[in-house]
DOTOR-332435 format. One record per residue (C-alpha): x negated, y, z. Coordinates in steps of 0.2 Angstrom, whole numbers, padded with zeros to 4 digits, always signed. Layout:
% DOTOR-332435
XYZ ...
***
This chain:
% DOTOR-332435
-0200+0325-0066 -0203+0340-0077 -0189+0346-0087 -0191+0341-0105 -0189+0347-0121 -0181+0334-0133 -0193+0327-0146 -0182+0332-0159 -0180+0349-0155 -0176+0360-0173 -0194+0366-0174 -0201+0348-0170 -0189+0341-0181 -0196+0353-0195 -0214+0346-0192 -0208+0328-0197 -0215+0322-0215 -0203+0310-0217 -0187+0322-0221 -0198+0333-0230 -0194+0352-0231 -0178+0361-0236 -0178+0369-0253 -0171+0388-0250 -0157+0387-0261 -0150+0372-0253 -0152+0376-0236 -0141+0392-0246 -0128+0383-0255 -0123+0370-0239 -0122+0387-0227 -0109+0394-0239 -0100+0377-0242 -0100+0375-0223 -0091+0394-0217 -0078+0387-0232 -0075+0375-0222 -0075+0382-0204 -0062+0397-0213 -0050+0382-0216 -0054+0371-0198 -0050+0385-0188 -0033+0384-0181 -0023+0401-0188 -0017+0407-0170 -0035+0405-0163 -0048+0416-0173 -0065+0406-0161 -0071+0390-0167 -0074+0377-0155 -0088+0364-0156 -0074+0351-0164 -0070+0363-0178 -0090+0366-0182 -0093+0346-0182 -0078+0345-0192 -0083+0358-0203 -0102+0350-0205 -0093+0334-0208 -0083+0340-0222 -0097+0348-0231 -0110+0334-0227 -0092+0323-0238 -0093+0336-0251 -0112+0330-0256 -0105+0313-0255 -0090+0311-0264 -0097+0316-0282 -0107+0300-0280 -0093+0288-0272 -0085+0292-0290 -0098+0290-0301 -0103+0273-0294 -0087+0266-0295 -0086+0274-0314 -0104+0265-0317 -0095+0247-0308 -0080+0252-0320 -0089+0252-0335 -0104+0240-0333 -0093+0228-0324 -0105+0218-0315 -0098+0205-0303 -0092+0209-0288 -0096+0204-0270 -0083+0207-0257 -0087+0203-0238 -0073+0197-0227 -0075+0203-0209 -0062+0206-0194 -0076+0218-0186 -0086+0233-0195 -0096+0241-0180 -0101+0257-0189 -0105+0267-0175 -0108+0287-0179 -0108+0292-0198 -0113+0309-0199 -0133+0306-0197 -0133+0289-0206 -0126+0300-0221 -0137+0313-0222 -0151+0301-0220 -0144+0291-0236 -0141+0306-0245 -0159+0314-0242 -0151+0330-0235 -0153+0332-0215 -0167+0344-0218 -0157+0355-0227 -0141+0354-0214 -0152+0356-0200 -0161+0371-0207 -0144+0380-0211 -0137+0376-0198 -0150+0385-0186 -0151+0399-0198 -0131+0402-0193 -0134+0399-0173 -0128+0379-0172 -0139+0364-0166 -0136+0349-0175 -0139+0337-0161 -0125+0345-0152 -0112+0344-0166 -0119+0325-0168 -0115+0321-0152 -0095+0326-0154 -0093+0312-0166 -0084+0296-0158 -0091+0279-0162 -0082+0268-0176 -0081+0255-0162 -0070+0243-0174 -0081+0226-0167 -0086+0217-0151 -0105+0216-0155 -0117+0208-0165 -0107+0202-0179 -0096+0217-0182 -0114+0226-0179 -0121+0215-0193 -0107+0217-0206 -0111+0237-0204 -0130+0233-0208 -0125+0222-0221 -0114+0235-0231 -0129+0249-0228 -0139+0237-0239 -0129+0230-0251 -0128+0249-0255 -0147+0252-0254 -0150+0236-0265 -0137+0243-0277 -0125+0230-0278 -0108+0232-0283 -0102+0226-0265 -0086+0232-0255 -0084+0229-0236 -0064+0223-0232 -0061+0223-0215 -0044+0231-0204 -0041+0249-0197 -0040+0246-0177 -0031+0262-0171 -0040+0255-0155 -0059+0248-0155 -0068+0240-0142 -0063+0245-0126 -0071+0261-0119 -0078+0254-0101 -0079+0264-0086 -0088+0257-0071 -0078+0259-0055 -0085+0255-0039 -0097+0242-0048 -0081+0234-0055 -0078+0235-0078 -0063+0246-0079 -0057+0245-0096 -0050+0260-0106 -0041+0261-0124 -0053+0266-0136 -0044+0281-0146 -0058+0285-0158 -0043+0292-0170 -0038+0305-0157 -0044+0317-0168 -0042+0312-0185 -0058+0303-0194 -0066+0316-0209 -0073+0300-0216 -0059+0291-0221 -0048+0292-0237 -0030+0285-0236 -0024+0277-0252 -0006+0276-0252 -0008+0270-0270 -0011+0253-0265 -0001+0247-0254 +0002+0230-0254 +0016+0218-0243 +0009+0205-0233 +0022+0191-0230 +0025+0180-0214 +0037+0168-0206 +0050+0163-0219 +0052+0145-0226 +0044+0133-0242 +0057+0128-0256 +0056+0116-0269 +0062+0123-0286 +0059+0119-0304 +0045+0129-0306 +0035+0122-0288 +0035+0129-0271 +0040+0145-0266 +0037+0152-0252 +0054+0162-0246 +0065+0172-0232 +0049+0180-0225 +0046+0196-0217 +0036+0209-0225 +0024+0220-0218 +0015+0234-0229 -0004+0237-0229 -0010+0255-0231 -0028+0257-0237 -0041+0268-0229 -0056+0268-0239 -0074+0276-0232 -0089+0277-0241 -0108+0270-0240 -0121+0278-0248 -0137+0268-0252 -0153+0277-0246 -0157+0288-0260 -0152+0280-0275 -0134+0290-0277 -0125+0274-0275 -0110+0276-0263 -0099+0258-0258 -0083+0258-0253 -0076+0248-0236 -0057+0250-0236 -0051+0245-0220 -0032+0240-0221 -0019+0248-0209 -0001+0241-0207 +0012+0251-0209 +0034+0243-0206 +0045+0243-0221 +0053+0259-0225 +0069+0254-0223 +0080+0250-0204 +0090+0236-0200 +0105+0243-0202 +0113+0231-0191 +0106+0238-0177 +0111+0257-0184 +0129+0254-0185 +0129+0245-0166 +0118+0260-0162 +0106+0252-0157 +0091+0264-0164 +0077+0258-0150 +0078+0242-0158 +0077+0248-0174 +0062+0256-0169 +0055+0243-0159 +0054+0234-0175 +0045+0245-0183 +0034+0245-0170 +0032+0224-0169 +0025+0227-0187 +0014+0240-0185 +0005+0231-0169 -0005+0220-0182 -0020+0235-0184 -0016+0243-0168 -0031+0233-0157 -0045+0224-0162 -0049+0209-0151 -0060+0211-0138 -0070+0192-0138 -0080+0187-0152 -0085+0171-0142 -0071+0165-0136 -0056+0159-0147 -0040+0167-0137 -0028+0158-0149 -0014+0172-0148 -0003+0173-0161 -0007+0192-0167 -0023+0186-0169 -0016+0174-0182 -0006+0189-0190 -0022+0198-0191 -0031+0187-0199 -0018+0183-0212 -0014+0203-0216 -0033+0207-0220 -0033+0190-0233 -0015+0192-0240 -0021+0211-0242 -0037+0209-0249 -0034+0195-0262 -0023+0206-0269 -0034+0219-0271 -0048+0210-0277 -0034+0201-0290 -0028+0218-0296 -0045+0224-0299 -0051+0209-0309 -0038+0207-0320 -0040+0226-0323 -0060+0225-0325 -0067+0224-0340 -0079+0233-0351 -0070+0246-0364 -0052+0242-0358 -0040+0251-0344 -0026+0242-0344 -0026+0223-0335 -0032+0211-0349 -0038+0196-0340 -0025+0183-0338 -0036+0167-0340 -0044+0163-0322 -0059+0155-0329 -0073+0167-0328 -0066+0171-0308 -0082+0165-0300 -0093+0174-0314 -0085+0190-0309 -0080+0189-0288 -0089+0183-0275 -0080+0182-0258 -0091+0180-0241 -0083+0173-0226 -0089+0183-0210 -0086+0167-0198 -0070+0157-0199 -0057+0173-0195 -0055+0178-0215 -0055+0158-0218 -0036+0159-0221 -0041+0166-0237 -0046+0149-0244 -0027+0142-0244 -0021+0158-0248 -0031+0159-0263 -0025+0142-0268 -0006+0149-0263 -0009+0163-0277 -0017+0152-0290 -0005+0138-0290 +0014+0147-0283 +0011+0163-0293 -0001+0161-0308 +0004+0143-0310 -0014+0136-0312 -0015+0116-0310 -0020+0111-0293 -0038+0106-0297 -0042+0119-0308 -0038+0130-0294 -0047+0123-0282 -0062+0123-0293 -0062+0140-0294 -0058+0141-0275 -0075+0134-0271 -0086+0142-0282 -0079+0159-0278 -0081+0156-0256 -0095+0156-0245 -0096+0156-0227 -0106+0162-0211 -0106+0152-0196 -0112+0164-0182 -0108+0153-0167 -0111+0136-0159 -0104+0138-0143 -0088+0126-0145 -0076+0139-0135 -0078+0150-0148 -0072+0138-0162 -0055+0143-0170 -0044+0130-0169 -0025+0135-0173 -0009+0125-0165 -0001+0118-0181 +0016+0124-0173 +0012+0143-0173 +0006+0139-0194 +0021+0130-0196 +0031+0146-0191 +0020+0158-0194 +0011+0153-0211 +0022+0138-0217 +0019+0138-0234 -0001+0137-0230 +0003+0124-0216 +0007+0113-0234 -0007+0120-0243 -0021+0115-0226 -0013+0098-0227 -0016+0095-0247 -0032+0099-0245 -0037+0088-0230 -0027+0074-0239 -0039+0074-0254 -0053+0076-0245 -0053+0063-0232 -0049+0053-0249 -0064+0059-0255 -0074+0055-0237 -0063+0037-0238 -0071+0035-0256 -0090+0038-0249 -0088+0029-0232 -0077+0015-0235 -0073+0011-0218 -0078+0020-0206 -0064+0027-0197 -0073+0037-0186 -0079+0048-0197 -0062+0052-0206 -0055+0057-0189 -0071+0069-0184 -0071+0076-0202 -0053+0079-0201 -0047+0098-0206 -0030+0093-0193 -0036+0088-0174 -0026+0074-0167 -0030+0074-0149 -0019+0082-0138 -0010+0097-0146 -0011+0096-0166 -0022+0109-0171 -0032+0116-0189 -0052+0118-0188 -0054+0134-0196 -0074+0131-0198 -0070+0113-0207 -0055+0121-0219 -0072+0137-0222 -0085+0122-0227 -0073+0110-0237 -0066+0127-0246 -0085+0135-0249 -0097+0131-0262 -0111+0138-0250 -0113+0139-0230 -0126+0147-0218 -0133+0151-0201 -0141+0164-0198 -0157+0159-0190 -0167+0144-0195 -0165+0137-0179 -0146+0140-0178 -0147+0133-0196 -0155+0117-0191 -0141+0117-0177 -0129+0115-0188 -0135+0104-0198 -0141+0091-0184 -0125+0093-0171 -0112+0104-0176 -0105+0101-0193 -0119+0084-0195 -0104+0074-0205 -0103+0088-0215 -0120+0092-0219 -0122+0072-0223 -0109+0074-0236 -0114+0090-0244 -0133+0094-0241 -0133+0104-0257 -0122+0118-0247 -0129+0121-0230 -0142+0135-0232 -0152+0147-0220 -0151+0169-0220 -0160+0173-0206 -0150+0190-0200 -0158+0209-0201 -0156+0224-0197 -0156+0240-0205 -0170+0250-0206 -0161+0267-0211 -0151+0267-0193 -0163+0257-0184 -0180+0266-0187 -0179+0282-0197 -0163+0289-0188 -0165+0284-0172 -0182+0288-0169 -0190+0299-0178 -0205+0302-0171 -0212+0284-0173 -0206+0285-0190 -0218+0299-0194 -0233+0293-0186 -0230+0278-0197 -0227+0288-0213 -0244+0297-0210 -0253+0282-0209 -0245+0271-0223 -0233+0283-0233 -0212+0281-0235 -0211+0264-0243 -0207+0255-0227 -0189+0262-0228 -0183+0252-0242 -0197+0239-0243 -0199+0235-0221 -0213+0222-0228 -0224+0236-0230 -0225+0237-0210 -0239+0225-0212 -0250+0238-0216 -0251+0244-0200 -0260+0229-0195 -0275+0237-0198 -0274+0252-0187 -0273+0239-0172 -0287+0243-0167 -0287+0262-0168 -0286+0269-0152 -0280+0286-0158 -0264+0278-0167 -0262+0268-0152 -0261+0284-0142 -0251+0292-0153 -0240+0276-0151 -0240+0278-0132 -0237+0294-0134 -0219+0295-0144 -0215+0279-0133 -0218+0291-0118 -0207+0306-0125 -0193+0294-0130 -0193+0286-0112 -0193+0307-0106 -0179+0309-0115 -0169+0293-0113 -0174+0297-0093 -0165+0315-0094 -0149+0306-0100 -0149+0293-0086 -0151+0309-0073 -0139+0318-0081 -0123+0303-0085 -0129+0291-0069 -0137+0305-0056 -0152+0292-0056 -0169+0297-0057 -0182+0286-0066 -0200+0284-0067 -0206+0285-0085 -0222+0277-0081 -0213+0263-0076 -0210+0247-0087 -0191+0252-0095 -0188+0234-0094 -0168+0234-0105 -0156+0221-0109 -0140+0227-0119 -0130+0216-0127 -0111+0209-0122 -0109+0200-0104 -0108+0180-0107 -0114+0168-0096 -0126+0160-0111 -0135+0177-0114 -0140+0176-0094 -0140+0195-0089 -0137+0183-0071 -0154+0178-0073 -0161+0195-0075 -0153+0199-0061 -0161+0186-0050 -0177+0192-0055 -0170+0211-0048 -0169+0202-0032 -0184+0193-0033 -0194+0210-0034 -0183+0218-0022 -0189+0204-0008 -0208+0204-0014 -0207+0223-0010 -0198+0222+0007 -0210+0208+0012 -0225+0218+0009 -0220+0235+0005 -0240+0240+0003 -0244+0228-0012 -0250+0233-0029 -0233+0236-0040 -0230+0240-0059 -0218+0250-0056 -0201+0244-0066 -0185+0253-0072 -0171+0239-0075 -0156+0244-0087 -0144+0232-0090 -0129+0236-0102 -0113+0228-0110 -0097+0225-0111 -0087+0210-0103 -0071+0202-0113 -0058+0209-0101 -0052+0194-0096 -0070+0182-0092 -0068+0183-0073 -0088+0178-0073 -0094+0190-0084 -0085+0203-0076 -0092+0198-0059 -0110+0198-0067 -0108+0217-0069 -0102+0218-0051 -0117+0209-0044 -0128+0220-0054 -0122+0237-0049 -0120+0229-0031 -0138+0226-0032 -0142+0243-0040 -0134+0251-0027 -0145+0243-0012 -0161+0243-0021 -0159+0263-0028 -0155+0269-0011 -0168+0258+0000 -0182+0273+0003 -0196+0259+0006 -0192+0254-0014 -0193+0273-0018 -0197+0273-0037 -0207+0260-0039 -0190+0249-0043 -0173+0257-0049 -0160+0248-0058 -0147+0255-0070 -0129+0250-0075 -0130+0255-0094 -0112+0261-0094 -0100+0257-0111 -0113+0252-0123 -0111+0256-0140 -0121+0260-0157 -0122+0280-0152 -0130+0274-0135 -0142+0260-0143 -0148+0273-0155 -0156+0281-0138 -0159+0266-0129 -0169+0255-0139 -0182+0269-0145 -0185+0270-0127 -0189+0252-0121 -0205+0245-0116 -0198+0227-0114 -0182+0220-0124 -0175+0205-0114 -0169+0190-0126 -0164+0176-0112 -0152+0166-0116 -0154+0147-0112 -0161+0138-0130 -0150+0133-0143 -0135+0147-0139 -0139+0161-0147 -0134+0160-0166 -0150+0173-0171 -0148+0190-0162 -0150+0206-0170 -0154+0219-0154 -0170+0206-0151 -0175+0213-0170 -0171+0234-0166 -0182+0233-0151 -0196+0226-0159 -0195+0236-0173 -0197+0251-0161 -0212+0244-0153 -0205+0235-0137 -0211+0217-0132 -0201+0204-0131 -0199+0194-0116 -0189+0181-0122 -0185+0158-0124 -0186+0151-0141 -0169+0154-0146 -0162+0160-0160 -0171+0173-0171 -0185+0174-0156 -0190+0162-0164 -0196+0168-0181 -0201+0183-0171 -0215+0173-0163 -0220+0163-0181 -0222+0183-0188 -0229+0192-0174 -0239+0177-0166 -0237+0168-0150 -0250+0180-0142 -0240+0197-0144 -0222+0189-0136 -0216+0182-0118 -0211+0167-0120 -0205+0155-0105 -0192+0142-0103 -0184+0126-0110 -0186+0122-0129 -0168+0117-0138 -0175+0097-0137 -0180+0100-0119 -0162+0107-0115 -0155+0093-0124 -0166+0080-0113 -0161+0087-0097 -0143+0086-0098 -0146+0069-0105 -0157+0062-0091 -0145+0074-0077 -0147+0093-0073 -0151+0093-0055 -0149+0112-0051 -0149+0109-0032 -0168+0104-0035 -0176+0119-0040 -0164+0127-0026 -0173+0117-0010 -0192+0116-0021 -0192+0135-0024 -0194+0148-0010 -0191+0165-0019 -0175+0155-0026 -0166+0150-0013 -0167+0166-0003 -0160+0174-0017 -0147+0161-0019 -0144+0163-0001 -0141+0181-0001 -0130+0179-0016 -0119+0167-0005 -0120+0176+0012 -0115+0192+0006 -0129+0202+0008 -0125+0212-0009 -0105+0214-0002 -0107+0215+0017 -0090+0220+0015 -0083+0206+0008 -0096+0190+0010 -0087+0178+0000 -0088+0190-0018 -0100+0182-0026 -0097+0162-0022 -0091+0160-0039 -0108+0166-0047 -0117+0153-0035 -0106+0140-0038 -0105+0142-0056 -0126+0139-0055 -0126+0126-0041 -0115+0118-0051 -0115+0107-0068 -0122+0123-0074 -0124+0121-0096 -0134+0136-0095 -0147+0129-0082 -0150+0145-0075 -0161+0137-0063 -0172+0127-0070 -0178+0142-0081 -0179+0153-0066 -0198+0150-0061 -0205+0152-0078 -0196+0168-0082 -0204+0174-0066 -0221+0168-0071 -0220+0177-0087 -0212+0194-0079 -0227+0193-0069 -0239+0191-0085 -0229+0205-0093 -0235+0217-0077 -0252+0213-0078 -0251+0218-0096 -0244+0235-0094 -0258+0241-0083 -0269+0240-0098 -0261+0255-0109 -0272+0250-0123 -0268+0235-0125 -0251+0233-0121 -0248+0246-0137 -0259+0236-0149 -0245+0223-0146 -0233+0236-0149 -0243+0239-0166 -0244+0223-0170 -0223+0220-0167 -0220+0234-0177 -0230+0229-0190 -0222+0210-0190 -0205+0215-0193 -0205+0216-0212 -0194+0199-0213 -0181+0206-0203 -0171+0218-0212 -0156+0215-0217 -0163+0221-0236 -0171+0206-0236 -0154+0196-0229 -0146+0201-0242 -0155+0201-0257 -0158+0180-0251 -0139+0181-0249 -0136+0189-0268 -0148+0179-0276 -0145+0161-0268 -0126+0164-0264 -0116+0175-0274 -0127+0174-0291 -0130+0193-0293 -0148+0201-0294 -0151+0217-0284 -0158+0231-0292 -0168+0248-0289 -0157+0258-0301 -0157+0275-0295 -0139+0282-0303 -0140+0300-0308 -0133+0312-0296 -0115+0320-0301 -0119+0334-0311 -0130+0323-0323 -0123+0311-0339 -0126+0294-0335 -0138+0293-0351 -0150+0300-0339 -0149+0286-0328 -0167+0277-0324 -0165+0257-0326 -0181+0246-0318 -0181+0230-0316 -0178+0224-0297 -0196+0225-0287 -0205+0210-0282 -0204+0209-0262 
***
């Protein structure tokens, strides 16, 4: 392959409408602010700059544009005092901030221009930056979208999540095998972040409940501090900068002085240690429930933390006043709404309740009222393993006093159930917040939905799910609160910054709009049929693939053929999401090719990326099997380049943002009615790649907005699941019917992947040879049918990109604009606006007020 220069080279970049051009004087002023910066970056004793000192510097000044308008919007919040929405989420998976920033803000033409004019290449400096890996995937990934919007709409919104000194794991792939590796992403500081010793809070644990005159308090506990970290989240061009403060835990200042004057300072140290471990590692499962007991602590410190915080502000909100004023509770719903990112932050329902009724002294069922109006809560998951479900003996040590408080309310309720189904036993004990069976234990999603005056999925399918199956008692007894928001995705991130080439070609043709109003993409429609916009299409489709093929060369000493189908799937390792499937049909092409290595062959480039929960034997074995695989079909010389496969190592946002411009085909398999809704399925459609996918979660909707004529769509339908392991899954069927099946599963079990050790891979066949739940096999044949149909389609050029066209154009309905205005106006009772507030050295009289626009 001919070496290539990058698409987004600085004179190519300057080409694109889209970020318009650099007025002189402020390409000037950021140059001048920048050497400021650099003169105070460089270390004294060392008079070069390195590339960390000029990223650091570039980051500092790219802050500078932005901190004038963090203030005035939270002065504008200040006086207008609008209500508030606060989202609740263990995981923010932000990714880089550098480019989102300069996007929001309108300025990457004028630091690219300066910072050619001094020698520098942005793209280099972007690439120093380490990922905010503070989530496992999708639902961290989707909070981060979320905030970017609820900024861009111009809601007064604040993300609250915790300050992992450790994020996701970084892997490393070693020998085929995951090798997990501490994520130090604060190595070097983060220029992003502002500490605000100011508010720190205590968080209380452990301790014991008393009865006194005045009600229950809750006493003896231990107390652990929690340090603020704010960052900021500027909306797309509308000067409006959020706030997500991320809480860090910090020990008591003082030392047991016991184990001073026995001289025992490492214990006194160790102490410190035990209660700074709270926000030292995020989790690394967000479908499994692991049940430890620092989970539970982190849960509790980012509620106890947060209800606090949003306390203190409300009672100190309101219009004309700086001092706190409110001491009635009344207006709470009008002015706070709290969302429940799944059931971790549910503690913060009995919490609440704790604060209304031990502190402020409100009645019990005034405070409950208000409880309910102010919560609402996001299912995200249907897979039973991944329901929290905490052992009543670790509350009762941990949480004791909220222990009593879960109780209460399960006790009123079930009188409430008891009052509408005189009778039935049954249901009282499934409706139950306390588990019985076997070890007692709380359901945190039953305590979310009795606690919330609103709950959704986040598909329509998943909605219906939920409705029908999981939580069907629930739904039966309050029908009013089960709603559907269909996820989204940011189109700032996941279309203007990451590939910006498609973004102009679309700008020509239909203008800027799009970025802030995705429906617009409908207008593409009609260029369909033009064959030069499609070959422009083909075109920045082919660079992007040239690019991402450089970096495979480069990280994995692999080369690709970029007129092959990139056929991707990136998303974490789980059984459900059946990268195993994928990889049969690897094998399957693999022994087509041996059998008759003269036939006509599209040509395919398999990537396959993600990151297993270091402690799901199965997943982890997946990733074996796959770069076991890779490694026999890359080095057979009768393959050649007609067939190469690629172990995407340690996925993450900064990697996405290169991969999923590149992609001819996104692969959505995971076995109907697992998948809450996805949001990688929507990036890659968004960028123009087909979707080879079952009718699960949001693929689903994709279809009904694209048509069933521009998707792959093979396998079982959710009903069709349901009836098969009804009537008796039979896996060893479709193994003894199915030729191309069973040699693959034959070569899985014999070892012909692990010659070395034969016997590596039984698990995998047993696991699908087995009462598989995932019915692998029964899906197998179709999913080869339709990788074949997708084949014959790529050899038509033309067509295949007027499908791409017609994807593109189809994505209006998932942006995550569009989530959350549904959210604000069906949930939380706010309106979003396109107020645009003035920029820092203008009088807020200037500012330009327009009612919200008509989507």
């Amino acid at each position: 392959m001919a070496s290539y220069q990058p698409q987004t080279d600085h004179e190519k970049r300057k080409q694109i409408s889209i970020r318009g051009i650099a007025p002189v004087e402020n390409v000037v002023e950021f140059k001048k602010a920048f050497n400021r910066h650099l003169h105070y970056t460089i270390v004294k004793d060392r008079n070069v700059a390195t590339p960390r000192d000029y990223y650091l510097s570039l980051a500092h000044t790219v802050r500078d544009y932005l901190v004038g308008r963090w203030i005035r919007t939270q002065q504008h919040y200040y006086e207008k005092d609008p209500k508030r929405v606060y989202y609740l989420s263990l995981e923010f998976y932000m990714g880089r901030t550098l480019s989102n920033t300069m996007v929001n803000l309108g300025i990457q033409s004028a630091c690219d221009e300066a910072l050619y004019q001094i020698g520098l290449d942005i793209e280099e400096l972007e690439e120093i930056e380490e990922d905010a890996g503070l989530g496992n995937g999708g639902l961290g990934r989707l909070a981060a979208c979320f905030l970017d919007s609820m900024a861009t709409l111009g809601l007064a919104a604040y993300g609250y999540g915790i300050r992992y000194d450790y994020g996701i794991f970084a892997q490393r792939i070693e020998d085929g095998w995951q090798v997990e590796e501490p994520d130090e992403w604060l190595r070097y500081g983060n220029p992003w972040e502002k500490a605000r010793p100011e508010y720190v809070l205590p968080v209380n644990f452990y301790g014991r409940t008393e009865d006194t005159d005045t009600g229950v308090k809750w006493v003896d506990t231990q107390v652990v501090f929690a340090m603020p970290y704010d960052s900021p989240i500027p909306g797309y061009g509308n000067n409006t900068v959020n706030t997500m403060r991320l809480w860090s835990a910090k020990a008591p200042n003082s030392f047991n002085l016991h184990f001073f004057n026995n001289g025992e300072y490492i214990n006194a140290v160790c102490d410190r240690n035990q209660a700074e471990n709270i926000s030292r590692v995020l989790y690394p499962n967000d479908n499994f429930f692991s049940g430890k007991e620092l989970r539970l602590k982190q849960e509790y410190f980012l509620v106890a933390s947060t209800l606090q915080d949003i306390l203190r502000r409300f009672k100190s909100s309101k219009f004309g006043s700086r001092d706190p004023v409110r001491r009635s509770f009344e207006s709470f719903p009008d002015k706070v709404a709290i969302q429940l990112n799944d059931t971790h932050p549910s503690m913060a329902i009995p919490e609440l309740l704790r604060i209304f009724v031990d502190i402020e002294g409100l009645p019990w069922d005034k405070a409950w009222d208000i409880t309910v109006k102010t919560f609402a809560y996001t299912n995200h998951t249907v897979l039973p393993e991944a329901l929290e479900r905490w052992p009543v003996s670790m509350l009762e040590r941990i949480l004791p006093r909220h222990l009593q408080i879960i109780y209460l309310i399960n006790h009123n309720f079930l009188q409430e159930v008891r009052a509408k189904y005189p009778g039935d036993s049954g249901k009282l004990r499934r409706m139950s917040i306390v588990e019985e069976d076997g070890e007692k234990k709380i359901n945190m999603a039953f305590l979310s939905i009795i606690g919330s005056h609103a709950v959704n999925g986040v598909a329509a399918l998943h909605s219906e799910i939920i409705k029908k199956e999981t939580f069907h008692d629930f739904y039966e007894m309050f029908p009013e609160r089960f709603q559907n928001k269909t996820n989204g995705i940011t189109p700032r991130r996941w279309l203007l910054l990451c590939n910006p080439g498609l973004s102009d070609i679309i700008a020509e043709k239909i203008g800027e709009g799009w970025v802030t109003d995705l429906y617009k993409l409908r207008d593409l429609k009609k260029y369909a049929e033009d064959e030069n916009f499609l070959r422009n299409i083909i075109k920045v489709k082919q660079e992007n693939k040239m690019k991402l093929a450089e970096y495979i060369q480069e990280h994995y000493k692999i080369k690709v053929n970029t007129s092959s189908i990139f056929d991707i799937q990136v998303k974490r390792i789980h059984e459900y999401k059946r990268q195993l499937l994928n990889c049969f049909h690897i094998i399957t092409l693999y022994n087509r090719l041996k059998r008759d290595p003269n036939q006509a062959f599209v040509p395919r480039t398999i990537m396959i990326g993600g990151k297993a929960a270091p402690g799901y034997h199965m997943a982890k074995l997946i990733i074996k099997l796959i770069n076991s695989v890779a490694k026999v079909v890359n080095n057979d010389p009768i393959i050649g380049d007609r067939l190469k496969v690629v172990y995407l190592e340690n996925y993450r946002v900064s990697l996405a943002e290169k991969i999923i411009p590149a992609a001819d085909l996104s692969e959505q398999i995971s076995t109907a009615g697992t998948e809450a809704s996805g949001t990688g399925n929507m990036k890659f459609m968004l960028n123009g790649a087909l979707t080879i996918g079952t009718l699960d979660g949001a693929n689903v909707e994709m279809r009904e907005e694209m048509g069933d004529e521009n998707i792959f769509i093979f396998g079982m339908k959710v009903d069709e699941v349901e009836e098969l392991k009804r009537s008796g899954y039979n896996p060893r069927h479709y193994y003894d019917t199915n030729p191309d099946l069973h040699l693959v599963l034959e070569q899985l079990n014999s070892g012909f992947f692990s010659p070395d050790k034969p016997g590596l891979f039984r698990d995998l066949y047993n696991s699908v040879m087995g009462p598989d739940r995932f019915c692998l096999l029964k899906d197998y044949e179709d999913y080869i049918r339709c990788q074949d149909e997708v084949s014959k389609v790529f050899k038509n050029p033309l067509k295949w990109a007027k499908m791409c066209v017609l994807n593109i154009a189809s994505s209006g309905k998932f942006s995550s604009d569009r989530t959350i205005s549904e959210y604000a106006k069906e949930i939380w009772g706010v309106e979003p606006n396109d107020i645009k507030l003035p920029p820092p050295h203008e009088g807020l009289d200037t500012m330009d007020s327009k009612p919200p626009q008509k989507k």
